[in-house]
Structure formats: structure tokens, C-alpha cells
PAVO-101944 format. One line per field, with one value per residue (C-alpha): residue in three letters; x, y, z; residue number from 1. Coordinates in steps of 0.25 Angstrom, whole numbers, m for minus. Each point is the difference from the previous one (the first is absolute). Example, Ala and Ser with C-alpha at 12.3 -4.5 7.8 and 13.67 -1.06 7.14 Angstrom:
2
residu = ala, ser .
c1 = 49, 6 .
c2 = m18, 14 .
c3 = 31, m2 .
num = 1, 2 .
//
This chain:
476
residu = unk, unk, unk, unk, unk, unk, unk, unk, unk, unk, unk, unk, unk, unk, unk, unk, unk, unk, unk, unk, unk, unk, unk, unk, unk, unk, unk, unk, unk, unk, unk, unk, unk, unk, unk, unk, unk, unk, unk, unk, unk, unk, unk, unk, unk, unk, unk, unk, unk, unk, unk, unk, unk, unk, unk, unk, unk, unk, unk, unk, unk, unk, unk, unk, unk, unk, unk, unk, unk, unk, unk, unk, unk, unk, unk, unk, unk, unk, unk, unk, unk, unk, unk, unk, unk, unk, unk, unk, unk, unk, unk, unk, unk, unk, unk, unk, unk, unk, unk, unk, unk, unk, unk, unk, unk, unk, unk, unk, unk, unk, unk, unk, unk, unk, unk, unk, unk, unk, unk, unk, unk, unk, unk, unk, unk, unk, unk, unk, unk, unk, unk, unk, unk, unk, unk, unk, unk, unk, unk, unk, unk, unk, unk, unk, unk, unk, unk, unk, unk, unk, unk, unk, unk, unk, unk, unk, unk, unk, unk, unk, unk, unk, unk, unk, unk, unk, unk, unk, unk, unk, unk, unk, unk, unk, unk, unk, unk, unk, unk, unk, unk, unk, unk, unk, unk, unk, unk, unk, unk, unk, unk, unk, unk, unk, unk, unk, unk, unk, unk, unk, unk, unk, unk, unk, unk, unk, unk, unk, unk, unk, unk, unk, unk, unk, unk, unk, unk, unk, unk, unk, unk, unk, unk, unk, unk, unk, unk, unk, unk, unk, unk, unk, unk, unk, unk, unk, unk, unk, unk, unk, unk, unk, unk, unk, unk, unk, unk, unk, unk, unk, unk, unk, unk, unk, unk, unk, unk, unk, unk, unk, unk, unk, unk, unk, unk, unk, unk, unk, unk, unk, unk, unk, unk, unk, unk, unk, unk, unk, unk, unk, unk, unk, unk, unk, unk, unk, unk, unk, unk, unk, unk, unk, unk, unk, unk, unk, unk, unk, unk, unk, unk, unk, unk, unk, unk, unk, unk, unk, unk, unk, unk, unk, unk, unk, unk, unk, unk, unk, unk, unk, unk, unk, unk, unk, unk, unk, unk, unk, unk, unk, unk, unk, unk, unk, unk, unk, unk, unk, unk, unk, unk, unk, unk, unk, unk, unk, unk, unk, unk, unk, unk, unk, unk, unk, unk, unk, unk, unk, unk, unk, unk, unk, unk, unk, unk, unk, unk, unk, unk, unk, unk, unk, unk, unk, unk, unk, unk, unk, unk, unk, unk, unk, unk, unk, unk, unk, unk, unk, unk, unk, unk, unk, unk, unk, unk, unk, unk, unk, unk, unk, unk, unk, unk, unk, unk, unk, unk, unk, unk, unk, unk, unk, unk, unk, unk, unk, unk, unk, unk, unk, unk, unk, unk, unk, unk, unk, unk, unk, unk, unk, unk, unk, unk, unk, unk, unk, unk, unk, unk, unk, unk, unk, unk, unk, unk, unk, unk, unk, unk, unk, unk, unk, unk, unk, unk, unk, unk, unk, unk, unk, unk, unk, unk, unk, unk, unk, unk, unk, unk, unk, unk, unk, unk, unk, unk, unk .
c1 = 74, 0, m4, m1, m11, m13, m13, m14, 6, 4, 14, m1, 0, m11, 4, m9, 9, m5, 1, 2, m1, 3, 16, 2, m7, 9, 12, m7, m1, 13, 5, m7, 2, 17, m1, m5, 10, 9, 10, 11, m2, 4, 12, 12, 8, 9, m1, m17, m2, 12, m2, m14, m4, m14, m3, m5, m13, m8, 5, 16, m5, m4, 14, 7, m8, 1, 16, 1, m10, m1, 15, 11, m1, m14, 8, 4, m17, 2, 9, m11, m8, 11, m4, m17, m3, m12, m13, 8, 11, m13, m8, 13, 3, m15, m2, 14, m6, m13, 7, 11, m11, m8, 10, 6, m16, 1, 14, m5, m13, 7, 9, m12, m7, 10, 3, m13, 1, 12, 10, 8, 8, 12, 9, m5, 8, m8, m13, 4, 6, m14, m7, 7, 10, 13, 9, m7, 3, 15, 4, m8, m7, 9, 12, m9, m2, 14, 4, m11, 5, 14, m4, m6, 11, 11, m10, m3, 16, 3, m11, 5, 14, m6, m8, 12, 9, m10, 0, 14, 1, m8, 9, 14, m3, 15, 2, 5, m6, m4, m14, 3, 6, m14, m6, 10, m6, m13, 2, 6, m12, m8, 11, m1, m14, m2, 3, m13, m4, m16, m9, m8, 11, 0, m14, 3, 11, m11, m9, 11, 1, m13, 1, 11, m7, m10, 10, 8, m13, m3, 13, 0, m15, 6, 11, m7, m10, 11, 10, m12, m3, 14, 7, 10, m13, 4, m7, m11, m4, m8, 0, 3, 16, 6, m6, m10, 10, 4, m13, m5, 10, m1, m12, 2, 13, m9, m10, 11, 4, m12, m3, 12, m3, m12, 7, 5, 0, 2, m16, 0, 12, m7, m11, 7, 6, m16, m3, m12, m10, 1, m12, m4, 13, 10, m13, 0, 15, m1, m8, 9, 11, m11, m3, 15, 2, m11, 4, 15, 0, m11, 4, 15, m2, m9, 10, 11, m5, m7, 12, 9, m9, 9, 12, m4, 12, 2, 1, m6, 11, 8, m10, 1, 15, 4, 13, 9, m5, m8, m13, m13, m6, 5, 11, m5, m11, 9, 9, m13, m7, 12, 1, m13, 3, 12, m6, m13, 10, 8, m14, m3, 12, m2, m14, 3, 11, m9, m1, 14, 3, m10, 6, 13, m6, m6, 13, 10, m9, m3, m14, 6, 8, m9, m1, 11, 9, 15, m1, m12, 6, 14, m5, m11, 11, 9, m10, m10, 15, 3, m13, 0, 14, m7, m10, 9, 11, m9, m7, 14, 5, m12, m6, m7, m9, m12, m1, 0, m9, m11, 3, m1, m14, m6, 6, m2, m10, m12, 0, 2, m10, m9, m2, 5, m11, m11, 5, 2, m15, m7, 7, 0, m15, m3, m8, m10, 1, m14, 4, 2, 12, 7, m1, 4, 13, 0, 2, 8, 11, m1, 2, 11, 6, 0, 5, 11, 7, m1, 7, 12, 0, 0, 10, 8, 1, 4, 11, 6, m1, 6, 11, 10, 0, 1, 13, 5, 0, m6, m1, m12 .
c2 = m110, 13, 12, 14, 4, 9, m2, 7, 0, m15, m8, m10, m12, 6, 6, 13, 12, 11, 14, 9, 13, 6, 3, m16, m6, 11, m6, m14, 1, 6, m12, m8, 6, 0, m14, m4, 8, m9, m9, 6, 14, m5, m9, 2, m13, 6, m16, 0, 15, 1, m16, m3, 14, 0, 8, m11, m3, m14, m1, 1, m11, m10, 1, m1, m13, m4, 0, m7, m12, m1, m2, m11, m10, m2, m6, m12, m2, m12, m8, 1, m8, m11, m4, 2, m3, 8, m2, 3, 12, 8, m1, 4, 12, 4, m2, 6, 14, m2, 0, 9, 12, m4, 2, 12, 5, m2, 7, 13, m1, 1, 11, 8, m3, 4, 13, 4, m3, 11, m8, m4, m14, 0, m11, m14, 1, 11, m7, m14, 7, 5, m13, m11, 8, 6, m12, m7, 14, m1, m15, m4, 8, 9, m10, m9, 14, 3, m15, m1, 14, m1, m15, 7, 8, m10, m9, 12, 3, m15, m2, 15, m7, m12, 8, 9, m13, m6, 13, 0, m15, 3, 10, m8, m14, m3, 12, m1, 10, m7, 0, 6, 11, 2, 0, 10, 9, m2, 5, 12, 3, 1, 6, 13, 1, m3, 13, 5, 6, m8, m9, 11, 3, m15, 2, 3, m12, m6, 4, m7, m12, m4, 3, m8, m11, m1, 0, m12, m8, 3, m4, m14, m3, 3, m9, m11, m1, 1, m10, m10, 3, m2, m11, m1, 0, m9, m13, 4, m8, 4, m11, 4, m5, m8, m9, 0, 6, 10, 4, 3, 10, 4, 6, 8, 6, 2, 8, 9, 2, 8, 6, 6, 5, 7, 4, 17, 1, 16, 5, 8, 8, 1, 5, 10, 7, 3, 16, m1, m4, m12, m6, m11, 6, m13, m9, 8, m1, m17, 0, 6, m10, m13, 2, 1, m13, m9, 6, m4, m13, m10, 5, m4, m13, m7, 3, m2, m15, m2, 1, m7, m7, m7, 4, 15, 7, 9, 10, m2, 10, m14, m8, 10, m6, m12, m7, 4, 15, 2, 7, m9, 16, 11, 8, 12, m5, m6, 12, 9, m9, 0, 15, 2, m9, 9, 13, m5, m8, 13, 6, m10, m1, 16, m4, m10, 8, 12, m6, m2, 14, 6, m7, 4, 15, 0, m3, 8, 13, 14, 5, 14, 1, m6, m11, 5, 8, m5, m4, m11, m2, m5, m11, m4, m2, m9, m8, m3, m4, m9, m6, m4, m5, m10, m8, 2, m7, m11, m3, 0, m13, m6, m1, m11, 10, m4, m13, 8, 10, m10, m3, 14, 0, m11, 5, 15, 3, m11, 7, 13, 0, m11, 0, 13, 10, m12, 0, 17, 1, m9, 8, 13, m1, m11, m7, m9, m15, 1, 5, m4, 8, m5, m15, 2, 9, m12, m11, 7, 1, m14, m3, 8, m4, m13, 4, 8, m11, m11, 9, 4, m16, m1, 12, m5, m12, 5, 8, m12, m8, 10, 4, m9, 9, 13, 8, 15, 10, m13, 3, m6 .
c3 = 23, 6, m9, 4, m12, 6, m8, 6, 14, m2, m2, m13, 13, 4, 15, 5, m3, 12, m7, 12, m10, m14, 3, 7, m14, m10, 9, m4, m14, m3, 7, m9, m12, 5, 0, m13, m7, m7, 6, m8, 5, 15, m5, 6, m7, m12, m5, m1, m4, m12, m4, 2, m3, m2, m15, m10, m6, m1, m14, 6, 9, m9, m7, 13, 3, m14, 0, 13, m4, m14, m1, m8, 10, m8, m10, 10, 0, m11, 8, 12, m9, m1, 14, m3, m13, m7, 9, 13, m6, m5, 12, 9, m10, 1, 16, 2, m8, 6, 15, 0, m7, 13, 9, m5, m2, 15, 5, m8, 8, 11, m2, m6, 14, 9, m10, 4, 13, 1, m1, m14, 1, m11, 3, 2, 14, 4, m3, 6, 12, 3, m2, 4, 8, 2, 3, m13, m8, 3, 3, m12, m11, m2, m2, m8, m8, m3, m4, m10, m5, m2, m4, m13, m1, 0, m11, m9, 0, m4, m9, m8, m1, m6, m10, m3, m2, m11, m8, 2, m7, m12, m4, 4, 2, 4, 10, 12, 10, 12, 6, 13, m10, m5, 15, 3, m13, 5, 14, m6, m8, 13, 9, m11, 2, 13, 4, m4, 14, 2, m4, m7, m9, m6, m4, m17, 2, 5, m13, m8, 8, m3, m15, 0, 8, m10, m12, 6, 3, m15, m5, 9, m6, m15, 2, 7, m13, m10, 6, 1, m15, m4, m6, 15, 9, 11, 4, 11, 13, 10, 9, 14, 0, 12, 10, 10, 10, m9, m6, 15, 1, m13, 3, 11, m6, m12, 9, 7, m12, m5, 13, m2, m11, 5, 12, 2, 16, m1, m2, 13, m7, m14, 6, 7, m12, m4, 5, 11, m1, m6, 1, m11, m7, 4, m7, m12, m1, 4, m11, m11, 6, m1, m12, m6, 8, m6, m13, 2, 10, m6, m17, 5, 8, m10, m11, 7, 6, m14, m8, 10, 8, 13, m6, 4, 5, 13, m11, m12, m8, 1, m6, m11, m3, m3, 8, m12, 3, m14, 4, m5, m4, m8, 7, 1, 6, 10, 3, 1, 10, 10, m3, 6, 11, 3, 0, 10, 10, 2, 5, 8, 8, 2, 5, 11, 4, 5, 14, 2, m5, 10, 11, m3, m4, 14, 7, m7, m5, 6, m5, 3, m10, m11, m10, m9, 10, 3, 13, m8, m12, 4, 10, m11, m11, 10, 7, m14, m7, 10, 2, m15, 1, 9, m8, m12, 7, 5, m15, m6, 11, 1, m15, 4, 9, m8, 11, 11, m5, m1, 16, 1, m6, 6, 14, m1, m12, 5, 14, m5, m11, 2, 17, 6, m8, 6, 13, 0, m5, 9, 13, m5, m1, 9, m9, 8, m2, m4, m13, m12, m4, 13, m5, m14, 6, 9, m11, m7, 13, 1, m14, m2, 12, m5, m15, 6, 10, m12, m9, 10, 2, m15, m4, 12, m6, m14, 3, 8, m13, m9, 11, m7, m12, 7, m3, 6, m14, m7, m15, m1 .
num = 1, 2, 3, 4, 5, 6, 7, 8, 9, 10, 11, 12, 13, 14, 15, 16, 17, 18, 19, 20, 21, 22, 23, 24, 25, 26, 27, 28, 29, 30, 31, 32, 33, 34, 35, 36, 37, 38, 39, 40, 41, 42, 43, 44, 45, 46, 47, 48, 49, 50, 51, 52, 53, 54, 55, 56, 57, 58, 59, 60, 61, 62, 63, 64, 65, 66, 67, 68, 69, 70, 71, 72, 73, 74, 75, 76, 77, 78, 79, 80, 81, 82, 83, 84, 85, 86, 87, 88, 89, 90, 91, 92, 93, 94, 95, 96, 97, 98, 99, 100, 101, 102, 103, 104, 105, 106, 107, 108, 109, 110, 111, 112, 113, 114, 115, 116, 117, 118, 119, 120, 121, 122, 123, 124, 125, 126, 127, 128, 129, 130, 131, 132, 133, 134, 135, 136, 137, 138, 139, 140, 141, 142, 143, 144, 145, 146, 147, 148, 149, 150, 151, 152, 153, 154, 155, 156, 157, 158, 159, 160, 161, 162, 163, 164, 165, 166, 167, 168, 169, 170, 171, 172, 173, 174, 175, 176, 177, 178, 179, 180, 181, 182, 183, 184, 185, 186, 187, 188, 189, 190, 191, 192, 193, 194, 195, 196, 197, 198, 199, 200, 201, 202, 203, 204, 205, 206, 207, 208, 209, 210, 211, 212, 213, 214, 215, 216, 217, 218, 219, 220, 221, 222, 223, 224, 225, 226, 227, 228, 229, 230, 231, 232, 233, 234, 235, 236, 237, 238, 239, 240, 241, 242, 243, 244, 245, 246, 247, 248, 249, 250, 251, 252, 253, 254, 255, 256, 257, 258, 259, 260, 261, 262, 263, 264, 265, 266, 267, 268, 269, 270, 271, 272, 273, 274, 275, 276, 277, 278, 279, 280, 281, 282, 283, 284, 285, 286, 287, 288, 289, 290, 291, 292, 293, 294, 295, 296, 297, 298, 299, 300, 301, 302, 303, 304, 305, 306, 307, 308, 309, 310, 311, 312, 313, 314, 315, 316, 317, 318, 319, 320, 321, 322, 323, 324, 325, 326, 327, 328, 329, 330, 331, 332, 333, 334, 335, 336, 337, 338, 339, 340, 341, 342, 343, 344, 345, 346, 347, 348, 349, 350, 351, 352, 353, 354, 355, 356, 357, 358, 359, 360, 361, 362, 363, 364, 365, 366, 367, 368, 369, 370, 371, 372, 373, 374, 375, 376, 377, 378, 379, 380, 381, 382, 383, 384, 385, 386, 387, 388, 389, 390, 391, 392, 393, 394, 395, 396, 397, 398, 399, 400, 401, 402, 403, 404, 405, 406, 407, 408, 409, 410, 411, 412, 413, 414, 415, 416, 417, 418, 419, 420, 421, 422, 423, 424, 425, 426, 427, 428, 429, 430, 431, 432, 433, 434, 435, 436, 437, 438, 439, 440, 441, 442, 443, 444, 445, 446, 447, 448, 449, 450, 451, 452, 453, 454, 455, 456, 457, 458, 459, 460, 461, 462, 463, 464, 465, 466, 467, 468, 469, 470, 471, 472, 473, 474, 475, 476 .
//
């Protein structure tokens, strides 16, 4: 790569500078020094220098990775199980951590290196239009981006709704408030804050999202033991349900599914919220997030699969009532468990709706008038609403969304999460094929790769099963 940086009469590459005089090698290191100022300092896109600015601390990163990993959809983790069983679920939660906090480990590395190099990478866009190429950058990263994104947007809205509807129930258990009504309440939830102007600014939301992770996981592990101690403790199984068809496929669905729930796909945009430099900064901050996630993913899946075994729902709140709607655990512990949820998902959303907001902030905004000026404001307030509107509509039809979301994961997450930082670390610093590194990234791809088209198959596969139960505004 190309790098301008002076040192003892030598470039870092290592090409013979010719000094022809005191003033020529002032000039030089001026230069120099000009070009390691920080990227934001030259940025002229209102969307990365007011969303993306860069004023946070290792500690803000590791909430902002927190919140976007260790999120709800863990409480699906159980029902991964379903299609594993004990042995197989544990060693796929366990390689999924173990891989993911390698390959995130590996993107930071990059975007250290090429920080100092002079030049700061703070959209994933930016770094893959570098390294694989412009026409990969725009026809495929950055539309496989955007969908993961508003994916998790239109999931979080849902799953809110269904968390609000349950609170709803306990208290009126004959009401008749719809669930898209509930959706819709959600969505509003995030359209209010949503106008938090950037990523930095979600950083004490972000604090409380991972309390509230914690406290969820908590309450989910005390209501496992307790409904398995109780008098309605449900018979458990944990034979691998189906035929041998089904249990092939099973298994891959299994697989995406808790690929997915490792997957984040935004770790170019975390990182760029950290004030330069931020060198070891993003490890300290994966970190903080790694250890909230094995202390939240493998407490709840255990429980959850121990106290159901293959009866593990999607969601294991459900599991937590019985057909006639009485809850199996107290029902304050109920209503405070989905409250948590509640108050997580809303932060979630507003996270993986940062790199849509930056688009749009880069389109529509005029760094001359300011963050907060009129001209700013106005055009941020419209286009944020209706971008809300969007995934808040979509979750309301289609409340079956949980289906396609697992397509989602295993076509967008696996590549994203579990190839892509491979593939980007292997170029970016042509790693020979001599090395070792080279072939465990290399095992990896192809592993992946693998794990990533039998789930689309299987997902695929799924939604065409359940398809004869899908129902516009469903109040499911």
C-alpha cells in the first residue's frame, strides 16, 4: 500500500528518500506529519464526520459491540439445540465464539494497520473497496451491508411488539389490542430516539443495553431451574426430532442459526467511533463484549434446552407459557424479563441503523451548517422518520419475519462474519501460503462457505414449509 511516512531518510517500504537539503526535508516531514493527522480532520462527508464521529473510548466500544451481538435473538439459542443435541450445540456455540472473536481480532488489525499507515478506514465499504475492489465495494458489500442492517431492524421492531404483547396479556388476558398494534409501539419507541444525531451518542444506551442483557439472561436461567422444580415441569426429550431428511437439515439450520447470533457485520463502524489512535483499543472493547456473551449465550442455552429439551421454542418466553396462556413462573418475573428485552431491542435497532443513517446523512447534509443547524436538522428528522416507518411496517405484515431472518443469517451473517474478515486479512497483508495463519483463514473460508449455502438451503427450505401459515398483520 502506498504511504507517504519519512523515517531516517527512509519510507516505512523501505525505498531510498534522496534528501537534497534542509528546507526539501522540512517540506517532507511536514508532509508527513499532514498525513498522519487523523482521518476525521480531512472529512468532507457530513454522513461519516456527524454520524461516525470519532470521540469514544475502548470502554464505549465494547458497549457498542456488546449491544449489537449479545442481543434477544440469543433467546432463540435453545431451539438451536433442537436440531444438535448436547455434544454438537456446545461445541457450535463454543467454535462460533471462538471464530467470530478471531475474526473481529483480525478486521481491527487491519484498520489499526492502515491508521497508521495514514489512512483511517470507517465503513466497511471503504475497506472492501480497497481490498477486493470498487465494483465488489458497490454491487456487493455494501448491499449485503444494508440488508443485514435493516434485517436487524425489522427483527428487533418484531420481536419488541411480541415482548410488549405478552406484558400486555398478563395484565388483560381477554384484550383485544392486535399484535401489529404492539409492532407499531415499538417502532415508535425507536423513531423518538432515533434522532440522536451518532453512534457516539448511543454509547450510555448502550451501557444499559448490556445491564439489561445481563438481567434477562439471569431471569431466563432462574426460570429454567424453577419450572423444572416445579410441580408443571414439562416432560423432556432430547432426541433429535424428525427423520433422517429432516435432521440433515436440521442441523444446518441449527448451525446458521447460531452463526447468527454471533453475527454484527458493522465492526469497521464501531471502530470508527474510538478517537485515534486506537491501537489494541477495539481488542479491549471485544473483550468487555466476549465476556458478556459467554456469560449470557451458554448460561441461556443449557437452561433453556435442559428445561425443554426438543420442545425449545424459537423463543423461549413462549415456553415460559402454557397453550392456555398461564405462565409456568411467577408473573413478575415474566413481565420483567420481556421488559428487559424491551428496553435492549430499542437499542439494538438504533445500532444497526447507524449505517443507514450515515448514508442518508451523507446525502442530504451540509457540513457547513453543522450538526444541529436547520438546514441539518429538518432533512435528518424526515429521512430517520421515514426510514423507521420502513422496518416497522414490514415487521407488522410479515410477523412471521423470524423465517426469513434465519435466511438472512445464513446468507448475509456466515459471509460477513465468518469469511469476509478472512478473505480481507489474507490480502490486505498478502500473507504467503507458507504460513500458518494463511491456512487456518483458509479452512476457515472453506468451512464457512460450506456452513453458509446448507443453511440457505435449509432456511430456504423452512420458510417453504411454513409458507401455508403466513398471514399479512398475523396476530400470531
Amino acid at each position: 500500500m502506498e504511504n507517504n511516512y519519512v523515517v531516517n531518510g527512509m519510507n516505512i517500504e523501505g525505498r531510498k528518500v534522496v534528501d537534497s537539503g534542509i528546507a526539501k526535508s522540512s517540506t517532507r516531514l511536514e508532509n508527513s506529519i499532514e498525513s498522519f493527522q487523523p482521518a476525521e480532520s480531512k472529512i468532507d462527508d457530513a454522513g461519516a464526520l456527524f454520524v461516525l464521529e470519532s470521540k469514544g473510548t475502548w470502554v464505549h466500544a465494547g458497549y457498542h459491540l456488546t449491544t449489537s451481538i449479545a442481543q434477544p435473538s440469543l433467546l432463540s439459542l435453545p431451539f438451536a439445540f433442537v436440531g444438535l443435541g448436547w455434544g454438537p450445540g456446545i461445541l457450535g456455540l463454543i467454535t462460533g465464539a471462538a471464530v467470530t472473536f478471531y475474526a473481529y481480532y483480525l478486521l481491527s488489525r487491519i484498520l489499526e494497520d492502515s491508521e497508521t499507515r495514514g489512512h483511517r478506514y470507517i465503513r466497511f465499504r471503504d475497506l472492501s473497496r480497497d481490498v477486493l475492489g470498487p465494483a465488489w465495494s458497490r454491487l456487493v458489500i455494501l448491499p449485503f451491508q444494508l440488508t443485514l442492517c435493516v434485517g436487524a431492524v425489522i427483527g428487533a421492531v418484531l420481536l419488541g411488539g411480541q415482548s410488549l404483547k405478552i406484558v400486555y396479556l398478563q395484565y388483560f388476558p381477554n384484550g383485544s389490542l392486535q399484535l401489529y398494534q404492539f409492532i407499531i409501539i415499538s417502532g415508535a419507541a425507536m423513531l423518538f430516539l432515533s434522532q440522536l444525531p451518532s453512534f457516539h451518542s448511543l454509547r450510555y444506551m448502550n451501557l444499559v443495553s448490556l445491564v439489561t442483557c445481563l438481567g434477562y439472561s439471569i431471569c431466563v436461567v432462574s426460570s429454567a431451574i424453577y419450572i423444572v422444580h416445579s410441580k408443571q415441569a414439562p416432560k423432556r426429550d432430547y432426541s433429535l426430532p424428525y427423520g433422517p431428511s429432516n435432521k440433515f437439515f436440521n442441523v444446518f439450520t441449527s448451525l446458521s442459526l447460531i452463526a447468527t447470533n454471533y453475527g454484527n457485520g458493522i465492526i469497521p463502524e464501531i471502530q470508527a467511533t474510538i478517537a485515534p489512535p486506537t491501537s489494541q483499543k477495539m481488542l479491549k472493547g471485544l473483550i468487555i463484549c466476549y465476556i458478556i456473551v459467554v456469560s449470557t449465550y451458554f448460561p441461556v442455552t443449557v437452561s433453556g434446552y435442559w428445561a425443554f429439551g426438543n420442545h425449545a421454542s424459537g423463543n423461549i418466553f413462549i415456553n415460559f407459557i402454557t397453550v392456555h396462556g398461564v405462565p409456568l413462573i411467577p408473573k413478575w418475573l415474566l413481565i420483567l424479563s420481556n421488559a428487559l428485552v424491551i428496553v435492549q431491542l430499542i437499542a439494538v435497532a438504533l445500532v444497526y441503523s447507524q449505517p443507514t443513517f450515515e448514508i442518508i446523512e451523507g446525502r442530504s447534509s451540509n457540513i457547513k451548517y453543522g450538526k444541529y443547524g436547520l438546514r441539518n436538522l429538518l432533512p435528518r428528522l424526515l429521512l430517520r422518520t421515514l426510514f423507521v416507518a420502513f422496518p416497522t411496517l414490514v415487521a407488522a405484515m410479515l410477523p412471521f419475519f423470524g423465517d426469513i431472518y434465519a435466511f438472512l443469517g445464513a446468507f448475509f451473517c456466515i459471509p460477513f462474519d465468518f469469511i469476509l474478515p478472512m478473505v480481507f486479512y489474507s490480502k490486505y497483508f498478502k500473507l504467503s501460503t507458507r504460513s500458518v495463519m494463511f491456512w487456518i483463514n483458509a479452512s476457515i473460508i472453506i468451512v464457512f462457505t460450506i456452513v453458509g449455502l446448507l443453511g440457505c438451503i435449509s432456511t430456504i427450505r423452512q420458510i417453504i414449509l411454513d409458507a401455508k401459515m403466513y398471514k399479512l398483520f398475523a396476530n400470531v
